[in-house]
Every structure is written in C-alpha cells, then in structure tokens.
C-alpha positions in Angstrom: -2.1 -1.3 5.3 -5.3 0.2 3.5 -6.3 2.4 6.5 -2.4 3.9 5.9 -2.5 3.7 2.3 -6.1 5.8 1.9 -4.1 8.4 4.8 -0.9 8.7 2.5 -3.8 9.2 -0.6 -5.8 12.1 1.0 -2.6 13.8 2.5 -1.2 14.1 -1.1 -5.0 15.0 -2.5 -4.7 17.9 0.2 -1.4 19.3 0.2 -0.2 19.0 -4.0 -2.2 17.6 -6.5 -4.0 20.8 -6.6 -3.1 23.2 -10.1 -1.2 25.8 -8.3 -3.6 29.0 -7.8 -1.2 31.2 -9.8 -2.2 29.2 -12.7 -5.1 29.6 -15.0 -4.5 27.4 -18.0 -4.6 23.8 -17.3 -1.2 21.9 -17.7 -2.5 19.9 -20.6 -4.4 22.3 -22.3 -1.4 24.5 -22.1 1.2 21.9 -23.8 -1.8 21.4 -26.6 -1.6 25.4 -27.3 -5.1 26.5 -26.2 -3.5 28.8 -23.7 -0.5 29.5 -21.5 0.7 30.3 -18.2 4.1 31.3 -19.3 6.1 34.6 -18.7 5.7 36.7 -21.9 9.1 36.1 -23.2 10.2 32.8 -21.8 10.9 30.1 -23.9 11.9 26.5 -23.1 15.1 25.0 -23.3 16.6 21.8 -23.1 18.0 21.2 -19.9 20.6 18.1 -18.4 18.0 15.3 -17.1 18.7 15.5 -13.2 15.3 14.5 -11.5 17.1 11.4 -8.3 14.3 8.5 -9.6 14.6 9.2 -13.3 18.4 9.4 -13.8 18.1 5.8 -15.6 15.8 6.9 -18.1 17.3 6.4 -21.6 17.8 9.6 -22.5 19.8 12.5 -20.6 17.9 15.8 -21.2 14.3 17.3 -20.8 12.6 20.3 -20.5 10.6 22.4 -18.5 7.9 23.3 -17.8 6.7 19.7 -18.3 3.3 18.6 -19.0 2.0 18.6 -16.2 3.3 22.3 -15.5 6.1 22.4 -12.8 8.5 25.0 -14.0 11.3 23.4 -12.9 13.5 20.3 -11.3 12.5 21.5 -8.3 9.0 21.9 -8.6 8.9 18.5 -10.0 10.2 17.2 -7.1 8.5 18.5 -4.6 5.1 17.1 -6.5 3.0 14.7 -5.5 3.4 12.7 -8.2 6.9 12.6 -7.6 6.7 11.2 -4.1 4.3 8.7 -5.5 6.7 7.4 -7.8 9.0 6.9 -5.2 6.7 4.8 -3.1 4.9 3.1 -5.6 7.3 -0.1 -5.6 5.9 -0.7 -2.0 2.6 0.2 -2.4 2.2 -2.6 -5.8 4.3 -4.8 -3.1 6.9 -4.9 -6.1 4.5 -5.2 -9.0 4.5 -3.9 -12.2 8.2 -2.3 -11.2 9.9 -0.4 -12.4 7.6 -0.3 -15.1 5.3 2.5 -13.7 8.3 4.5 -12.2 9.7 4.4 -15.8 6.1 5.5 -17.0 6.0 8.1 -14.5 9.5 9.7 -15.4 8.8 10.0 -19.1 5.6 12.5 -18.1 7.1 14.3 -15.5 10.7 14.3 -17.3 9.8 13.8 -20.7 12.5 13.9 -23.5 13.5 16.9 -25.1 15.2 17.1 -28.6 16.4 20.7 -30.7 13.9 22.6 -28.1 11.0 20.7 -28.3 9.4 17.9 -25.9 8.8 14.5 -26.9 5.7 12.6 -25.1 5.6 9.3 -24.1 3.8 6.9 -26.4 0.0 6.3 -25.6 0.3 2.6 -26.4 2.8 1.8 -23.9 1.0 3.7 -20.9 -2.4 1.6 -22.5 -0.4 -1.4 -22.1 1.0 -1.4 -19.1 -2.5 -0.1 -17.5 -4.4 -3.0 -18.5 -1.2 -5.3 -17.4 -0.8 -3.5 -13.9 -5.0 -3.0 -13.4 -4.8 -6.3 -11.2 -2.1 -4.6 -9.1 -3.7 -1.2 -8.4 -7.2 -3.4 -8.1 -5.8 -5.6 -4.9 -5.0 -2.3 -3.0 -8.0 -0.3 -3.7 -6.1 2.2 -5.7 -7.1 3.6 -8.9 -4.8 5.0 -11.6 -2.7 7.5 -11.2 -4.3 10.6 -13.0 -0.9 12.0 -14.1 -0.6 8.7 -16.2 -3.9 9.4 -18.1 -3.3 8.0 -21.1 -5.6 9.6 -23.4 -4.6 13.0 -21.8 -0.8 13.2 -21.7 0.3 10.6 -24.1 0.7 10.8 -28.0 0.2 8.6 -30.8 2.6 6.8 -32.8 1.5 8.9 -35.7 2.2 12.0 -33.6 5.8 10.6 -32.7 6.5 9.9 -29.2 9.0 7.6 -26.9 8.6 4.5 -25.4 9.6 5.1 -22.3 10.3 1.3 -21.8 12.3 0.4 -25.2 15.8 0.1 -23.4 14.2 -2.0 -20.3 12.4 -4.4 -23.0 15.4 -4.7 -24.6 17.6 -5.4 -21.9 15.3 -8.2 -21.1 15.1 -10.0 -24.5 18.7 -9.8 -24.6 19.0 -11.6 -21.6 16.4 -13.9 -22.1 17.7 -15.0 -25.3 21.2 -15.5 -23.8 19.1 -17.8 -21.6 17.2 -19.7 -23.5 18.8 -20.7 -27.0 18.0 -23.6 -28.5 21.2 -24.9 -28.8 21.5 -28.8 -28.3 24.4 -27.9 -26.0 23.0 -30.4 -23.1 21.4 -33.4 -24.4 18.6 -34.8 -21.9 16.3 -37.3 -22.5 12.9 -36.7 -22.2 11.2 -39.8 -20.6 9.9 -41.0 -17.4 12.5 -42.7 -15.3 11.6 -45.2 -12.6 13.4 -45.1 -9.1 16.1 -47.4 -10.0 16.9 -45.5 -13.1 16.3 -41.9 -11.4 18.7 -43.4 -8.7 21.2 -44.7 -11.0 20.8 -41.1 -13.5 21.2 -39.2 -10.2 24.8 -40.6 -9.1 25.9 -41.0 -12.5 25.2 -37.4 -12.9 27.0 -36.3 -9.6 29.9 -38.4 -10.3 30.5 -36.9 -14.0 30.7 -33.8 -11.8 32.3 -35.0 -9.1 33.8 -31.6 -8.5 30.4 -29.9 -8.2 28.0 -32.6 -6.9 27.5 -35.4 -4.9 24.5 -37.5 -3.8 23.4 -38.3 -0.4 20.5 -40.1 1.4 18.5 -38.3 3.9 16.6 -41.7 4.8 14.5 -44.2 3.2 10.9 -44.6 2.6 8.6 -46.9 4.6 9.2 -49.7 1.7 13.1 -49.1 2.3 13.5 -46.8 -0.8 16.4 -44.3 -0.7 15.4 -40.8 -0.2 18.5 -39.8 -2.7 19.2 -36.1 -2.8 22.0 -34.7 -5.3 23.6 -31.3 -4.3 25.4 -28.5 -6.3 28.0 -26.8 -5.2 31.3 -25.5 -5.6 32.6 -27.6 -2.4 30.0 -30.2 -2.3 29.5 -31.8 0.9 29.9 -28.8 3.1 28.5 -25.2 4.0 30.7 -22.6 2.8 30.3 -19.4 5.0 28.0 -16.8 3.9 26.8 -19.4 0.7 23.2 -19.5 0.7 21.5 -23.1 0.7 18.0 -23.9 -1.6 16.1 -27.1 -1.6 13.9 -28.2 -4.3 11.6 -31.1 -3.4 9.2 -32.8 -5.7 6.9 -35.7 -6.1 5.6 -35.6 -2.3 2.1 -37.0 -3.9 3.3 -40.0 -5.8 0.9 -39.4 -8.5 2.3 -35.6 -9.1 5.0 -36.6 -11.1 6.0 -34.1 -13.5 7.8 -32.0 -10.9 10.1 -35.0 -10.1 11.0 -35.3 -13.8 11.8 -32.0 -14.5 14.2 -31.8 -11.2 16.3 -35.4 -12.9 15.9 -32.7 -16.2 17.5 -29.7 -13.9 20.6 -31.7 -12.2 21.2 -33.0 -15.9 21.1 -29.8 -17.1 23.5 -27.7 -14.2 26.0 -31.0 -14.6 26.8 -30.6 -18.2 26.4 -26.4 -18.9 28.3 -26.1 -15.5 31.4 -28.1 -17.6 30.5 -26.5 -21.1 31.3 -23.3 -19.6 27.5 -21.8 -19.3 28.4 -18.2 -17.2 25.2 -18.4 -16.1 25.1 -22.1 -14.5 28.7 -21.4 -13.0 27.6 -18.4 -11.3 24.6 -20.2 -9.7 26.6 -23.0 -8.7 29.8 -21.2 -7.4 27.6 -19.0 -5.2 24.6 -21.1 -3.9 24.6 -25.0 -2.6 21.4 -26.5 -3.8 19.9 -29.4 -3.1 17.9 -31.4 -5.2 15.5 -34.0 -3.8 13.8 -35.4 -6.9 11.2 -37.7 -5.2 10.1 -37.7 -1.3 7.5 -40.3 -2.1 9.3 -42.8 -4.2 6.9 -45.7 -3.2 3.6 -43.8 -4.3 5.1 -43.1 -7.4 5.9 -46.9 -7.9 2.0 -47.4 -7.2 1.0 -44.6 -9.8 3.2 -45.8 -12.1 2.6 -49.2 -12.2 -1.2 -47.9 -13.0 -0.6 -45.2 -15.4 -0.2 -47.6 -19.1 -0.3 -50.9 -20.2 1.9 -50.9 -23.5 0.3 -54.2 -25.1 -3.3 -52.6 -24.6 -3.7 -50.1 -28.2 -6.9 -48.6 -26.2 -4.8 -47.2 -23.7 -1.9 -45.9 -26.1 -2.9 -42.7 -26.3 -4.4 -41.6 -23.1 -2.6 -39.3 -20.9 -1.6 -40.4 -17.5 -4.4 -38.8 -15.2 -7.0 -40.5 -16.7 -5.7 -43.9 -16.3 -4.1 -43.6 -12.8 -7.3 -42.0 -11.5 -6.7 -38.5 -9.2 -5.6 -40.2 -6.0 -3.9 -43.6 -6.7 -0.1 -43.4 -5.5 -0.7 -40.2 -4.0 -0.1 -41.3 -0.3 2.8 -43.3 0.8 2.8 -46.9 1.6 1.3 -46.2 5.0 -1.6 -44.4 3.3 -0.8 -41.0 4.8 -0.1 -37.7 3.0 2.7 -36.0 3.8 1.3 -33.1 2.9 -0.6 -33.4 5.7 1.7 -35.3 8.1 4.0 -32.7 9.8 3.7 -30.4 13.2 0.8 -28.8 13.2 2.8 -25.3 14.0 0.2 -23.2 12.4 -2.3 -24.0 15.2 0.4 -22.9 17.8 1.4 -20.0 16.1 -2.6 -18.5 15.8 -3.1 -19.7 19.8 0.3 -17.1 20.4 0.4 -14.8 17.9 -1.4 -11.9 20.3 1.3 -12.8 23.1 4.2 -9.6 22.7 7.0 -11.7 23.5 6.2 -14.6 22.0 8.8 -15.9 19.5 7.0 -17.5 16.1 10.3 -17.9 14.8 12.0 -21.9 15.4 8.3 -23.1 17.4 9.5 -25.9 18.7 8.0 -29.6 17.8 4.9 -30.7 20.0 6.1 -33.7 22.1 2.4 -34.9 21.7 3.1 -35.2 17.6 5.3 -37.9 18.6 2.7 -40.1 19.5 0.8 -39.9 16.4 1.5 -41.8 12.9 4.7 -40.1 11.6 5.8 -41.5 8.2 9.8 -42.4 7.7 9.6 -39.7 5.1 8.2 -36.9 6.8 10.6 -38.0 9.8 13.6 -38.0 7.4 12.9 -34.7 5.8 12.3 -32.8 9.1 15.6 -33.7 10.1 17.5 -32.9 7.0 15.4 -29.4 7.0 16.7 -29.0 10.7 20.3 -30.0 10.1 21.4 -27.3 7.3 20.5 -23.6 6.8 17.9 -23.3 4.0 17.0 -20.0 3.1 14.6 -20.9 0.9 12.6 -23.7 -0.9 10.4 -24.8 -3.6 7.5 -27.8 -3.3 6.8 -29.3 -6.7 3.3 -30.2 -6.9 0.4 -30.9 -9.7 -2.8 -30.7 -10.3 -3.5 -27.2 -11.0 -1.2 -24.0 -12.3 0.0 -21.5 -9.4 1.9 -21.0 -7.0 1.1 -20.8 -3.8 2.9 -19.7 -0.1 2.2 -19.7 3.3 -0.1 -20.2 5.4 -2.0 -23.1 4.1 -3.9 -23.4 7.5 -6.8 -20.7 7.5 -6.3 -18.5 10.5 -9.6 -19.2 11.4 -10.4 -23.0 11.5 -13.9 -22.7 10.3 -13.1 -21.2 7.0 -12.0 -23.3 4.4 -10.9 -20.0 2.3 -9.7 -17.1 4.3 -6.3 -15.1 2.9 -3.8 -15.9 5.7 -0.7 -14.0 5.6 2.5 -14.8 7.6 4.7 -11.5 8.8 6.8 -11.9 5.9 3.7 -11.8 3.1 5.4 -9.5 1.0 9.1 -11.1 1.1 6.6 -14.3 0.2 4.5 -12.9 -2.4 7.6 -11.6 -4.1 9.6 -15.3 -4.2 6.0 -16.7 -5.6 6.0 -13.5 -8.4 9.9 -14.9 -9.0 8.7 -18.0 -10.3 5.4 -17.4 -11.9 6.3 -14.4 -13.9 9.3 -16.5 -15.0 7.1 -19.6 -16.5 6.3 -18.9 -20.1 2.3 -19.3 -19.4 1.7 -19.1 -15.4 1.3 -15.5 -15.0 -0.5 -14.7 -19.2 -4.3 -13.3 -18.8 -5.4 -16.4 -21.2 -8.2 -17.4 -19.2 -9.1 -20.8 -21.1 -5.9 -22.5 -20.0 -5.1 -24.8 -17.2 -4.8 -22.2 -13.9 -7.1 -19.4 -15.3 -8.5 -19.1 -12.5 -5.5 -17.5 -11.0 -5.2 -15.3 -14.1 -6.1 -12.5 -12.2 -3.3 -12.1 -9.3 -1.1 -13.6 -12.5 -0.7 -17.1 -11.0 -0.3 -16.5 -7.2 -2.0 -17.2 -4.4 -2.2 -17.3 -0.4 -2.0 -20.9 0.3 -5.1 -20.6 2.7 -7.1 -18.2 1.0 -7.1 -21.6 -1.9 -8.2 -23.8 0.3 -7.1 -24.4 4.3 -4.8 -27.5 5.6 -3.0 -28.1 8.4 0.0 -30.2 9.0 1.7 -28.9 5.6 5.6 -29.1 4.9 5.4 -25.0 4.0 4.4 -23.5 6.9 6.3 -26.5 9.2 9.5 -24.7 7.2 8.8 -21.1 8.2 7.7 -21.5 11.5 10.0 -24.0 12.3 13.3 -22.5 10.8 14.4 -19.8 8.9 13.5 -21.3 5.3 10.5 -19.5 3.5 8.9 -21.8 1.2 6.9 -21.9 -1.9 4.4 -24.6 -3.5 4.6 -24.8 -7.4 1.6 -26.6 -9.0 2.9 -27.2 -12.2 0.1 -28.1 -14.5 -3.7 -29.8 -14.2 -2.5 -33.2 -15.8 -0.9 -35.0 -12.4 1.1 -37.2 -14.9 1.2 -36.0 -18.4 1.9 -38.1 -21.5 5.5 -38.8 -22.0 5.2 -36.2 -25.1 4.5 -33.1 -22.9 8.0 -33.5 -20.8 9.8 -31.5 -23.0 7.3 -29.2 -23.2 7.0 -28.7 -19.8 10.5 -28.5 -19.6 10.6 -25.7 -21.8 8.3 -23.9 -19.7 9.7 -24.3 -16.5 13.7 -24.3 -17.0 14.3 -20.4 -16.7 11.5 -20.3 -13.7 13.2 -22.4 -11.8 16.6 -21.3 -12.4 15.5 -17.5 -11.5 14.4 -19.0 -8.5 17.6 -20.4 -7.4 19.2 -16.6 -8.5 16.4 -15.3 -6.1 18.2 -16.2 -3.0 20.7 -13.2 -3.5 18.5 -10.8 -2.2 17.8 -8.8 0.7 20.7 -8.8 3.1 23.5 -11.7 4.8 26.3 -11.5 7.3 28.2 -12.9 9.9 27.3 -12.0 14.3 30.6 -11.9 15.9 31.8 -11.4 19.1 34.6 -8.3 20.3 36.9 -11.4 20.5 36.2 -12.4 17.0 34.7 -15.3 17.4 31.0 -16.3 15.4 27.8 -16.4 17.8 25.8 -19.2 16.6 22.0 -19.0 17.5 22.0 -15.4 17.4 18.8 -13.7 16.1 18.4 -11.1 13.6 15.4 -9.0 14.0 13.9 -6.6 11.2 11.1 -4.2 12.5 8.0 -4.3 11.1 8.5 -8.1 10.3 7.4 -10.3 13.7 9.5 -13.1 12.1 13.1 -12.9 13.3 15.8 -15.5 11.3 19.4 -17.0 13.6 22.7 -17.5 12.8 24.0 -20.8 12.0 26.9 -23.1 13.0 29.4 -20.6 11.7 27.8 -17.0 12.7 26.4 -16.7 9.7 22.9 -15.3 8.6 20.3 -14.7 5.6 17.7 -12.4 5.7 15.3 -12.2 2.3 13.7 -8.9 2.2 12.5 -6.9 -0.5 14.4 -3.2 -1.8 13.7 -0.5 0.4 15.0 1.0 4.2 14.9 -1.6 7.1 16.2 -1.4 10.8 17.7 -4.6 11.8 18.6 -5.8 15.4 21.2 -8.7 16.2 21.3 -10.1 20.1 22.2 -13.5 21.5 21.6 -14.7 25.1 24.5 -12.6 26.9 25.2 -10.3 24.2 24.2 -6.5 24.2 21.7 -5.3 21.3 22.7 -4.0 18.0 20.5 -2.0 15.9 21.4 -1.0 11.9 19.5 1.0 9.6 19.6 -0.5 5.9 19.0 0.7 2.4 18.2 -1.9 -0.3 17.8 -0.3 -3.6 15.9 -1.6 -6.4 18.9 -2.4 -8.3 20.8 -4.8 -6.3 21.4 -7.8 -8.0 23.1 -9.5 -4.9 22.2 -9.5 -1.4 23.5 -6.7 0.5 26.0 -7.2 3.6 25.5 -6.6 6.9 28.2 -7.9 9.4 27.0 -8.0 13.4 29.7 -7.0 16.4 27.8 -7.9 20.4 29.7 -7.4 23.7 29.1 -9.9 25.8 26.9 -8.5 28.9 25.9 -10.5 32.3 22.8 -12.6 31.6 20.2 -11.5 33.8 17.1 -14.1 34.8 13.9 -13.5 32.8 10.8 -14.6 34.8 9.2 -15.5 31.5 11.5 -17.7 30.2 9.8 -21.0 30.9 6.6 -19.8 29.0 8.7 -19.1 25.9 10.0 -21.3 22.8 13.7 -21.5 23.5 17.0 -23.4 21.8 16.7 -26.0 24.7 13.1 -27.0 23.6 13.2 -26.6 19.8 16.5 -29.5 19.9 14.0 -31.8 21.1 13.2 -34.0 18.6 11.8 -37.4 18.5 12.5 -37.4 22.8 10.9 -40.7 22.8 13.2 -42.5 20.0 10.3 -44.1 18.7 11.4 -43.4 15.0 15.2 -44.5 15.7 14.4 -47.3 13.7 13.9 -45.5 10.3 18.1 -45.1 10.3 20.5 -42.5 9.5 22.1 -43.4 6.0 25.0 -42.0 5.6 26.7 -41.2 1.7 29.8 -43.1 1.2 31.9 -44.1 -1.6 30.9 -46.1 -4.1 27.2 -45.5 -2.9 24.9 -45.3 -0.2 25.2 -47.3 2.5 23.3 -47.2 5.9 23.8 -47.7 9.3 20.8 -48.1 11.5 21.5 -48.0 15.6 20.5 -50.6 18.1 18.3 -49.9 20.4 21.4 -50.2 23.3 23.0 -47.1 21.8 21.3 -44.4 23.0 21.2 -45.7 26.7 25.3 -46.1 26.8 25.8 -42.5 24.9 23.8 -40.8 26.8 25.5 -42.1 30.1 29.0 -41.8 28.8 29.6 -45.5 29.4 31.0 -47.9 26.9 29.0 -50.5 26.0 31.2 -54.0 26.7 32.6 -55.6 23.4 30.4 -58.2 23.3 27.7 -55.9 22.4 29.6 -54.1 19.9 30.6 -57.2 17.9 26.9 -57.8 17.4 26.2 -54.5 16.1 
C-alpha cells in the first residue's frame, strides 16, 4: 500500500505539480498582485461552475485563472491536484471525507461574485488540518501543499467562504431531527436483573407484536434463557434481500453497561416505531435486527449480587467496579471466557493464508475443538450465528473506550501487539469509524478522558495490534461466515453507578442506531440460474479482497464494501463464472444492486478438492453430539418453552427408522 502510495506521489511530483515553464510569476503571488502572467488585455470573468468532483459545492460559478493558475476548466483538470482529490477518499481509507475534497474544490474552483474571486476561509482549512493530521500521519503522507493554509486562504476580516457551511449544516439539521429531547419514549433508567430483563424484553415484543418477537437461542450452563428479541417488519422470518444485524452484549458478566443500553434500544425502536419516528420505521422496515441483551446471564447474576449492599451507607456511593472487583462475574458458571472459548480459526487461517487456492472464507470448525470445554453459551451462539445471514454485528464490551475489529489473534504468536489486518481492513475500519465518530466523546482529541489513549486514530483500533487473543467470537464470525464484526468497549467503569445510565445512554443512542443504517452499503443481490431459480451457496468474489461472502437459503447475497470501482465474480459448483465491474459512489445512501445470472456447466473433478474447506465440511458441527444435551428451545406462544432430544433420536433419524411407540411415549 505505502510502496504504491509513495509511486502514485512521485509520478504526480514528476509529471504536474511543477509551475508550468511559460510562467514566471508564481500563482499566489500573482492573485496577491505582485505580478502577473496574464495576456495584456485579458480580464477574468465569472464562469458556470463545471469542474466533475466539485459540482456539489454550494455555489454554481467561479473563475479562472484560479489561485493556483490553471487558465481554465480544463487545465484544472488535468492537474495533479485534481487527480488527488479524486483519490484522496481511498488514500485517508474514507477519513476526513468529503471534507478535504470540499476543501480542495473551494481552491481549485473558488467562488466568484460581480467578477471577483472569493477565497476559502483560512480557519476552516486550519481546522480541518489539525482534525485530519492523524489521517494523513497513518499513511506517511504530508499535507497537501495546494491546501497551504497560510498561502491560499484569507481571513475572516478579509472576507472569504467556508467551503463547508452547507455540509455542517446539513449535519446539524439532521442530527437535531435525531436527537431532540422530547420525552416521546419514556425508559427507565435502572439496572434490571434477568428476570425483569426477560419479562421487559417480551413485554416489549408483544406491545409490538407486529414488529418483534422474542426467541431463545439456548440457555446458559445454570439453565438461564439466552432470550433474543428481533425487529422487523415480518418478524420471525428472512425477507429476501433484507439485511440481518446482531447486537450482543454482556458476554463478561461484569461488563454490564452494554447489556443495559441494548433493554434501553428495543424500548426505544418499540415505542418511536408506533409514534411514527421516520427514522425508526425505516430502520425497521428495511433491516431484521436482532438483539441479544445478555450472552452471560449467569456472570452477571454473580457480579451483581456483589456490586452494593443497600443497608451498608459506606457503600452507597461507590460506583460498581470498585465493589465487584475487575474480574468477579466475568466468566460463566463453568469459569471460562467466552471471549476466549470459540474455534481457534485465526490459527488456521495464518497456517493457509500463503496457499493460492485456499478459501478463508466459511473455515470449517476443527473436529478436535469438540473435545475441549465448550460452554452451552458459546455452543448456542455458534449455532444461531450459523443458522441466519448476518451481515454484520456489534460485541458490547467494557472496560476501556474504543472500538476495536478484527483480528484479535496477532499474526505472529509471539507478539502480544502486532497490527493484524483481515482482507477486508478497510470495509472494517470503516464499520469501526461508523460507530466511534457517532458517540458524542469516542472519537474527541480530549486526552484526559476514559480511552485517551486511542485519541489519536479517534477511537479505533486493530483488535490485535491492542493486545492478541485467540479463540474470540469476532474473528470466529468473519472467518467462519460472512458477518464482519466489531467490538465496542463502551467506557472504563465495567458497571457504572445507576446515575451514569442515562448518560451513557445519551452517548451511545445515535452510535448505535448509525450502525444498524450502516448495513446499507456496498452492494446486495440475488445469484440465479437461466431457469430462474436462486443458487444457494454460491460465492461472490470481489478482487483485491481474498475474502469471498455466499448466497443464502434464498439466492441472496450482501457484500459491505466501501464507495469506489470493484470487479465482482459470482460461481457455484456447476455454474459458469460471472464477472461485473461496479461503481459505488460516495453518495449512496443504500446499497447498490447487483443481481447474478450462471449457466449451469458439467462439473469437472478437481484433484485438490479434498485439501480444501468445502460445504460438506463446514456443516459439520458438533459430529460427536456431545453438546446435544444443552437443547434447542424453541419460541412458542405464550413463552419459551424447550424441547431437549433423547439421546435415541439421532440414531433412528439418521437411519430413517421410526423409533417404536413405546419410546416415543417416554419422550
């Protein structure tokens, strides 16, 4: 990336940041009046603003020559500091956009009014500079010299534009249609315990019943529901071409304040959803989330039980990490962390990752995992992350404030802190930026609050680069599936005062609900056959990106990619190849659409087959049906009921035989 980024820098050096020859007065010095390189004669005019990546500027004519001397459109475009601008989204991997291309425009398209140009305003290029310096710092790059703010900038006193007044105001404007303070949905701001999280949770999804409904994906090793409450516009069922989100909190028992604010969020989606909140209803009627509040109900009963005594006045005031300790309740009630408890695919993936054909998408589990310690809720989640389509995911955490993404496990076992980035870093880095940027104090340069130490990639990190782990639920969901995954650590105070719930829920609401708008982007679409019928399993392949993603039950696919020009290539097993070229502009507010037609072709015998991850081995799971007896609840009505399988039942449904009645009746 550097080594092509430092080629791209020299070629434009070379070929046309150079003065032109003919010139002899310098650009700026010639717009300050010390001397010109005008034709005796000429004078400047205003002309229509038609320059392709400055059209959306907020006002519709300039003039030429401009300050940095191009005598016309043309010359301006065929600048170097043109072409920057119109890679400079990829270069900042989406940072600081469109910001610096706004920037850009006003100097090399600056406004023009009864003759006269109007600069760009010095304060806003200082601004952004110090706010972008992180950005341009992480690739090596230094600032663009055309955006010199001192040189072709003006004061406020001198009059000038800000070139980013309309974007800034589009933003508050939508941020305060957001995020009024209008007691429209009344939540209560207290810690619930499982009983009343369960009881909140199904009273919430049956006041929506039309939108919601709760379900159990399995119960904890002390026989505690693992109650998940969905959002939808046909609950209960994939819609085709709907994207599905998971958020999952409370994984450590002690981290609590993620599990609160997820009760807080299906609260919240219930009752705007039915006060008529545009917003809410767009979310819901487009996406199926799923809300897992706590995967570690029985560690949070531990930490819980620890955090106050209400009769003792020298505890009344103390906030919950001090009195739980840092670890109590943060295992489950097998003493294992989950966080540490699934498929080490991270270790497979590094062994492969050299190997051309070697698929990294949908590794297949390790039979030898099996006959380790494999907690009930780790077990349950795996196969409710197997059994529906997630595209993407958030992990509430605590303990510190960032967010981090995958890998966790350093690519290099030896080093504890090694940046180790997945083929889809910059699709990654970009869902992380979603959130952060959103929270009102993740992504702020204050370096004296909780997460400064982030403050300077504005609250994001490589999970590894933090500190290394294997056997994480982050990089089990990207190498495993198709679902890219985030970790949120929400604050340093593991379980806050009852006080700062509100607070935090302040601070959090829009973050997470940008994240759930986040999934409509990049591209989605349905692999068909000439016949018409949807190819499940197919895979869609994006070049440049060793990650490939594969069609679901109903031919259906989503791919999250960031704006810009990618070839993608569908195929199945006895299907021909299909190859598209995209365009994703920076604008789209909605994932683009790419529909997949394959010809079925004779299957021909690959001799490598057997050495390669395939459908066949990823469906094995749990061979041995050692874990049978953690149950499959099912979600009836009225409640949750479950319905665990004796150990007979495989043997007769695998052989097609009926068991004889006298074994059913004593089921």
């Amino acid at each position: 990336m550097r080594l092509g980024l430092s080629v791209l820098l020299l070629s434009l050096t070379r070929s046309c940041w150079c003065v032109p020859q003919q010139q002899t007065c310098h650009p700026g010095d010639e717009f300050l009046g010390r001397c010109s390189n005008s034709v005796a004669g000429d004078k400047p005019t205003c002309t229509e603003l038609n320059l392709g990546y400055c059209n959306d500027m907020e006002y519709s004519s300039t003039i030429f020559p401009n300050i940095l001397g191009h005598q016309s459109r043309l010359d301006a475009e065929s600048g170097a500091e043109y072409l920057l601008l119109s890679v400079i989204h990829g270069l900042l991997n989406g940072e600081c956009s469109p910001e610096i291309r706004l920037l850009g425009c006003s100097v090399l398209a600056s406004p023009c009014k009864d003759g006269k140009m109007i600069k760009p305003c010095r304060s806003t290029c200082d601004a952004l500079r110090k706010d972008c310096a992180h950005a341009f710092e992480s690739i090596d790059m230094a600032w663009p010299y055309f955006l010199d703010c001192d040189r072709f900038f003006a004061s406020d006193q001198e009059g000038c534009v800000d070139p980013l007044a309309g974007l800034k105001a589009r933003q508050e404007l939508e941020m305060s249609s957001h995020s009024h303070d209008e007691p429209s949905t009344i939540i209560q701001f207290i810690y619930t315990s499982n009983t009343q999280m369960y009881s909140l949770l199904k009273r919430t999804a049956a006041k929506c019943s039309q939108i919601s409904h709760v379900y159990s994906i399995g119960r904890s090793t002390e026989g505690r529901d693992l109650l998940v409450i969905e959002f939808s516009k046909n609950p209960g069922q994939h819609e085709l071409l709907e994207p599905e989100i998971k958020l999952v909190a409370n994984m450590h028992g002690n981290e609590v304040l993620g599990r609160q604010l997820l009760v807080y969020m299906a609260q919240y989606l219930c009752s705007e959803y039915l006060l008529g909140n545009q917003r809410i209803q767009t979310i819901i009627n487009t996406t199926r989330i799923h809300i897992l509040a706590s995967m570690n109900p029985d560690g949070y009963e531990l930490a819980a039980s620890e955090v106050e005594d209400n009769n003792d006045p020298e505890l009344s005031n103390l906030e919950g990490h001090l009195l739980n300790g840092w670890t109590n309740g943060r295992t489950n009630a097998q003493n294992l962390d989950l966080n540490r408890n699934f498929p080490d695919l991270t270790s497979v993936f590094y062994r492969n990752r050299r190997s051309r054909h070697y698929r990294i998408d949908h590794i297949p589990i390790p039979d030898a995992y099996w006959f380790g310690k494999v907690a009930p809720e780790t077990y349950a989640v795996m196969k409710w992350i197997r059994s529906l389509p997630f595209v993407q995911s958030a992990s509430l955490h605590g303990g510190d404030m960032v967010i981090s993404y995958p890998f966790d496990f350093s690519r290099h076992p030896q080093e504890e802190r090694m940046f180790s980035p997945t083929p889809d870093e910059q699709v990654l880095k970009q869902l992380a930026r979603t959130y952060a940027d959103a929270h009102e104090t993740m992504s702020n340069n204050d370096t004296e609050r909780c997460g400064a130490n982030f403050y300077r990639t504005r609250g994001i990190i490589n999970g590894a680069l933090w500190y290394s782990f294997a056997g994480g639920m982050s990089d089990f969901n990207y190498l495993h599936t198709n679902c890219l995954e985030i970790t949120v650590e929400l604050g340093c105070d593991k379980f806050p005062s009852e006080a700062e719930l509100y607070p935090e829920w302040k601070r959090n609401k829009e973050a997470l609900l940008s994240f759930m708008e986040s999934v409509h982007r990049g591209i989605k679409g349905v692999v068909t056959d000439l016949d018409g019928n949807r190819i499940k399993g197919a895979t869609i392949s994006v070049r440049g990106i060793k990650k490939d993603v594969t069609t679901a039950e109903d031919g259906d696919y989503w791919r999250l990619l960031n704006p810009g020009t990618h070839i993608l290539t569908a195929t199945a097993k006895g299907y021909s190849r299909v190859s598209k070229r995209v365009y994703l502009p920076h604008n789209l507010n909605k994932a683009g659409r790419v529909d997949f037609l394959l010809e079925k072709v004779p299957i021909e015998p690959d001799i490598d087959d057997h050495l390669f991850p395939t459908v066949d081995t990823w469906e094995r799971f749990d061979p041995y049906n050692q874990f049978e007896h953690f149950g499959e609840p099912d979600a009836r009505e009225g409640g949750i009921e479950r319905q665990e399988k004796p150990w007979w039942w495989n043997y007769f449904s695998q052989s097609g035989i009926s068991p004889p009645n006298w074994l059913l009746r004593s089921v």
